[in-house]
N, C-alpha and C positions, 0 to 999 in steps of 0.2 A: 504494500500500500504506500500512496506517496505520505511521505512525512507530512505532506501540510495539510493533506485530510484527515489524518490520525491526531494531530496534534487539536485541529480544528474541532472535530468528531469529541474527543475529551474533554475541550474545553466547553464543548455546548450540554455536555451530560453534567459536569459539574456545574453548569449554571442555572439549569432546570432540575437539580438534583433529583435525576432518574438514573437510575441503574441499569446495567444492562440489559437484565431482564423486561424492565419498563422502553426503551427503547426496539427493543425486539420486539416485544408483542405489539406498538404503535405503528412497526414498521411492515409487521406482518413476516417476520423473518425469525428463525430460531437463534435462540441465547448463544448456541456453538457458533454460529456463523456470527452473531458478533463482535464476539470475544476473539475469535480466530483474526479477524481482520484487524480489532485493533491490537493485537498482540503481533501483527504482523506474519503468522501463520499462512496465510493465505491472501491472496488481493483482491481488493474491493472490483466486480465486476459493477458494468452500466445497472443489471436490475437492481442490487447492491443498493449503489445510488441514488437510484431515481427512489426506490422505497425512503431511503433516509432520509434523502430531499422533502417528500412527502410528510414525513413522522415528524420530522424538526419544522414544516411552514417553509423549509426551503428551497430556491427554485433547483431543479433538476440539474440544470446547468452548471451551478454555482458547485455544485458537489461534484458534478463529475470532474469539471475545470480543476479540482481541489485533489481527487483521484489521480489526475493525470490521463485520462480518458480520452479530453475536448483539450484543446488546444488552449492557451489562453488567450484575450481577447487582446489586442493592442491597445485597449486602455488599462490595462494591468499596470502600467509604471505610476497611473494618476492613481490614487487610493482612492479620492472621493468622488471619482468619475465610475471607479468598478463599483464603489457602496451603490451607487445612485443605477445601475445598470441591474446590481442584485436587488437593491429594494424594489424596481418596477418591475424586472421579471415575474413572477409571480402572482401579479395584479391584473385583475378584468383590465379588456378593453378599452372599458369606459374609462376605470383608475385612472390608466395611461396616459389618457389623452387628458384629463381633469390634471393629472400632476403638471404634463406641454402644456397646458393653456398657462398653468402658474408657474411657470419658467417663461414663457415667451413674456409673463407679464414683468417680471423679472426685470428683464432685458431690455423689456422697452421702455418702463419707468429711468433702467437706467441712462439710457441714451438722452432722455428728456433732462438729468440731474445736471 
């Protein structure tokens, strides 16, 4: 497993103080298959992923990118261009475009200061 999922992976279980078991069963995956991965036993596959993604509210992408799976994006070097990329993943449609409208307004207030 890549280190930054593993390391990520643990820090989100101790911040929601669930156990492996608790994360297993949210994820719909067995306690062995958790523990194996993050003990580095074995590597986080895509369903892997995409279930954890699910279990923790996060987008599918973000874990596997964290996996080593996806590639990462070219906004990786900006930290608060990937925050802002994971936070809207995840979100309806609609979210989306409600978040663009309050960024474009953003922008354009600022042009007017």
């Amino acid at each position: 497993m890549s280190s930054n999922l593993n390391t990520w992976l643990k820090k989100q279980l101790e911040q929601r103080h669930w156990s492996h078991n608790e994360l297993a069963r949210r994820a719909d995956l067995s306690q062995a298959a958790i523990s194996s991965v993050l003990k580095d036993k074995r590597n986080a596959g895509a369903d892997f992923c995409i279930k954890i993604a699910h279990a923790l509210g996060e987008s599918p992408e973000k874990v596997l990118r964290l996996a080593g799976i996806l590639p990462p994006v070219p906004v990786a070097d900006d930290p608060i261009l990937q925050e802002i990329i994971d936070t809207l993943s995840p979100m309806s449609s609609e979210q989306r475009k409600e978040a663009l409208e309050y960024i474009r307004y953003l922008r354009q207030r600022r042009k007017i200061e």
